[in-house]
N, C-alpha and C positions, 0 to 999 in steps of 0.2 A: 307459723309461729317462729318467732326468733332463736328461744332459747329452752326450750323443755320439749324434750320429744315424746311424742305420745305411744311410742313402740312397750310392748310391756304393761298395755293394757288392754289390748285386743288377743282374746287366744280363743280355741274351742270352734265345734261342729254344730251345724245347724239342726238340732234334733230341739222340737218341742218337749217341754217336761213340764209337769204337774206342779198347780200355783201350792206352793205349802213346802216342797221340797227345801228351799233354801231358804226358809224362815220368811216364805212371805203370810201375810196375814189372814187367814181366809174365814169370813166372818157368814157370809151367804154364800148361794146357789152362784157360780158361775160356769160359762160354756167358753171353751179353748178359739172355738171357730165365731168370727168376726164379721158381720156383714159383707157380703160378697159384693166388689168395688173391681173398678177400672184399675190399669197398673201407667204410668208414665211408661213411654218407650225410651229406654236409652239410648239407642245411637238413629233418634228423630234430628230432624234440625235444632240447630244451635241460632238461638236465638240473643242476643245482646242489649243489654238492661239499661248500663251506664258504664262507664272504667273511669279509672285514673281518678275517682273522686274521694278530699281529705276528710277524716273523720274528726270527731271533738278532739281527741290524742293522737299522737304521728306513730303511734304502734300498729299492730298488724289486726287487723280485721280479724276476731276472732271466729266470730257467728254472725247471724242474724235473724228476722223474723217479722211478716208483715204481719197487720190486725188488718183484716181484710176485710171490714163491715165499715170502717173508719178511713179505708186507705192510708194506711200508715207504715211506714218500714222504719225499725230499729236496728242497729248494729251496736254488736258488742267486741270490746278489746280490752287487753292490761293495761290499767292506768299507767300514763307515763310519769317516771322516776319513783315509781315503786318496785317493790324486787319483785323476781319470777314467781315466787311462793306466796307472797303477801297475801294473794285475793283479792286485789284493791283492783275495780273495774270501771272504766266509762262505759257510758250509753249514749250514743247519737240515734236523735230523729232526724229521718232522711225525708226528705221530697221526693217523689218517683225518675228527677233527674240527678239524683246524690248528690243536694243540695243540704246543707246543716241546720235543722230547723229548731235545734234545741241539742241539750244534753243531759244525764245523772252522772254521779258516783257514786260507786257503791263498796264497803269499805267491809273488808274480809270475808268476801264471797266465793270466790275460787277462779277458776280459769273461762270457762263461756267457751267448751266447746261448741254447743249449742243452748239456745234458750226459747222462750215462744211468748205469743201474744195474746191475749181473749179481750175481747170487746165486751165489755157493761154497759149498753147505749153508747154514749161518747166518750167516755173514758177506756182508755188502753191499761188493762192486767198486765204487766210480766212475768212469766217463769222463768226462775233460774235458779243452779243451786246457790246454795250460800254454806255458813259454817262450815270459813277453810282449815284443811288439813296444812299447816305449814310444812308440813315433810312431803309435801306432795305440790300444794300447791288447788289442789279440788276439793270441792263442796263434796261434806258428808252430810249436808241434807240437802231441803228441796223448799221451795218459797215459792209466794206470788205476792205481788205490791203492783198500785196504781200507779203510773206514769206520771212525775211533778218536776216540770222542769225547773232546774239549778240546783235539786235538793240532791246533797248527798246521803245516803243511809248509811248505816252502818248493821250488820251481822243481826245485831242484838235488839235493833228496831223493827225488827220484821217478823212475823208469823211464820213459823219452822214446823214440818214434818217431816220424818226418819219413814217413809213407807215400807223399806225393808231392813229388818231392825240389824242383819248382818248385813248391811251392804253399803258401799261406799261410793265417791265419786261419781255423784248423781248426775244425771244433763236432763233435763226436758225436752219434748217436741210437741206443741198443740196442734189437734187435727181439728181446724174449724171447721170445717166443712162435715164429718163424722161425728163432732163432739167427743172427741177422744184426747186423751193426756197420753202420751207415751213415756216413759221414765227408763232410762239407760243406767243402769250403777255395777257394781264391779263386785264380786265375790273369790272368795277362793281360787275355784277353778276357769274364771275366766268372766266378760261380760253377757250380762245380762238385761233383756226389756221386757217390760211390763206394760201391759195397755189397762188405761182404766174410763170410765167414763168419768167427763171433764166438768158436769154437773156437778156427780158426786166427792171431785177432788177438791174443787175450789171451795165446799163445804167441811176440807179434813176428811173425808171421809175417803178410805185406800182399803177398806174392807173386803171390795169383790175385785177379783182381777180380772177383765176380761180376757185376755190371751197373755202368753208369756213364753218365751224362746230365749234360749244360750244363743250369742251370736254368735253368727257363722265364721270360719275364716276366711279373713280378706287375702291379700296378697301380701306372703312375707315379707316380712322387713321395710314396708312401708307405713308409712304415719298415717291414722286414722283422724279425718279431717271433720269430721261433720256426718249427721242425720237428721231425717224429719219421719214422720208418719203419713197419710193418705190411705183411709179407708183399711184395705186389709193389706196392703203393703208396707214396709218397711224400707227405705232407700240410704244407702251409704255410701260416703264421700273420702278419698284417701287420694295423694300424694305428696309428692314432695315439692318443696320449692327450687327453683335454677337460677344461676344469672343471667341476663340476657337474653336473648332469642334461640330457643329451641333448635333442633331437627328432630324428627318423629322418633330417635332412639334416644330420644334422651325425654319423654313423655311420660310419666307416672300418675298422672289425672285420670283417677276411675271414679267411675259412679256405676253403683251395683243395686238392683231390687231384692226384696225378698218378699216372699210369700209367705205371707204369717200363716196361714189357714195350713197350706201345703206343707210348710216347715222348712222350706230349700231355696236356695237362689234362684232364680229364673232371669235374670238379663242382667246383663254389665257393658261396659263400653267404654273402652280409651280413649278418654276428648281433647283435643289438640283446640279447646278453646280457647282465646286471648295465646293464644302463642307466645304472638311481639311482647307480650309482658315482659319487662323488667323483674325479675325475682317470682313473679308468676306462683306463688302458695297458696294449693288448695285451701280456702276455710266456709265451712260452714254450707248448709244447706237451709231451708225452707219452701212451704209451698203454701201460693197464693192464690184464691178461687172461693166464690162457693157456690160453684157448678162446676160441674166438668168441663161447660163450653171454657167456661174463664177459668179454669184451674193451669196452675203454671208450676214446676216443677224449678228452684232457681239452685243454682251452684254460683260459687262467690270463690273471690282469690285475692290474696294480699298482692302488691306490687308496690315498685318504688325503691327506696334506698331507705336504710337506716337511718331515722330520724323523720321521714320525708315517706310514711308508705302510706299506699291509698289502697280504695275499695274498688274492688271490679265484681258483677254481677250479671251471669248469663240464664237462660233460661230453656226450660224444654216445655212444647204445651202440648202436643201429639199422646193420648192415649189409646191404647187397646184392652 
């Protein structure tokens, strides 16, 4: 990201706690533990998607997310010559060579740390938040809308739920593959996620929470870049952006798992991928598959110069 750092909303310890604690909704029966699934391996091969390609806006790659039934990849960014806070975002459709196949905007939404995709037949869903906070700049709630290319929306044309009635600056992550919603938003004492089934979201309905965990701490003082979901894991994305070409001390690109069931981190890994980038900023995560053979683990990074940044997108597919 250019200009809002995201330090200051990542704090707290990986301990599971009970869905109802922080005012989530709890309407039925639910179980904390999550079908037992494969985890990507962190420091597997690094695998290389595309780089250097321009999005609909010459801003920073914020997120992204494929609809893997459709083949399709979306990235998200701040519309250009809107302010940092606005919430005014573009949407590019990619081709699997980050090619520009389209675009949205979408008009007082929040920032797109991350967002996700669900397939309805041939139509592409998106989640993301929306009703921005301008003192912040983040969605205080949570949306989903069909993919229309050229149409810009605005806030107040979209279908809104508040899932957790104290919680703020919401992100999304879809697990197509699990049928799962994940919801990331922000309370008091720190961030928190919530798993739901993606059935009963896309219905409004956030009644049962499957699982829910305070996030873990990452690594001090660096920016929290992105997440996605996969079965019972949780995977998070964090660095910083550089000028120029690296050396290995000057590397801030983590990618960390966690063990929902477990409640604790279990693998992370320093990636020295795309190096040679130009400004090199971790954003955003997503995972594409709906198998394990094809399941893909992807991490993304701004690059480029001010005015002129492009999207880079690497990948892990090695589970255990």
């Amino acid at each position: 990201m250019d200009s809002l750092s995201r330090r200051g909303l990542l704090t707290g310890a990986g301990a599971l706690v009970a869905a109802g604690t922080f005012g989530v909704p709890v309407a039925t029966a639910r179980t904390l533990t999550l079908p037992t699934s494969k985890r990507f391996k962190m420091s597997a091969t690094t695998n290389e998607f595309f780089r250097s390609q321009p999005l609909h806006d010459a801003t920073v790659m914020q997120s992204f997310a494929f609809d893997t039934p459709n083949n399709r990849l979306f990235a998200a960014q701040l519309k250009a010559g809107s302010g940092a806070n606005s919430g005014d975002l573009a949407l590019t459709q990619l081709d699997f060579a980050g090619n520009e196949l389209g675009y949205m905007y979408l008009t007082g939404f929040g920032h797109a740390v991350s967002i996700g995709t669900e397939a309805a037949g041939s139509t592409t869903y998106l989640w993301t938040e929306t009703d921005v906070d301008t003192a912040s700049g983040r969605g205080r709630q949570l949306c989903r809308f069909p993919w229309q290319n050229g149409k810009t929306l605005t806030s107040a044309s979209v279908t809104k739920w508040k899932p957790v009635p104290g919680g703020s600056v919401f992100t999304p992550a879809v697990d197509q593959r699990f049928g799962q919603l994940g919801l990331r938003y922000s309370l008091s004492d720190g961030m928190h996620i919530n798993v739901y089934s993606l059935a009963a979201a896309r219905a409004g309905d956030f009644s049962t929470v499957l699982a829910t965990f305070k996030q873990p701490a990452l690594t001090a003082g660096i920016d929290f870049q992105g997440w996605t979901l996969y079965g019972a894991y949780a995977y998070f994305w964090e660095g910083e952006a550089y000028p120029g070409a690296p050396d290995e001390t000057q590397a801030t690109s983590k990618l960390w798992c966690y063990d929902i069931n477990a409640g604790q981190l279990v693998d992370s890994f320093l990636t020295l991928a795309g190096k040679s980038l130009t400004y090199r900023e971790p954003e955003g995560m997503a995972v594409y598959g709906s198998t394990d053979a094809t399941a893909r683990l992807y991490f993304g990074f701004a690059s480029g110069v001010t005015g002129d940044r492009r999207a880079n997108l690497f990948y892990r597919n090695t589970l255990v």
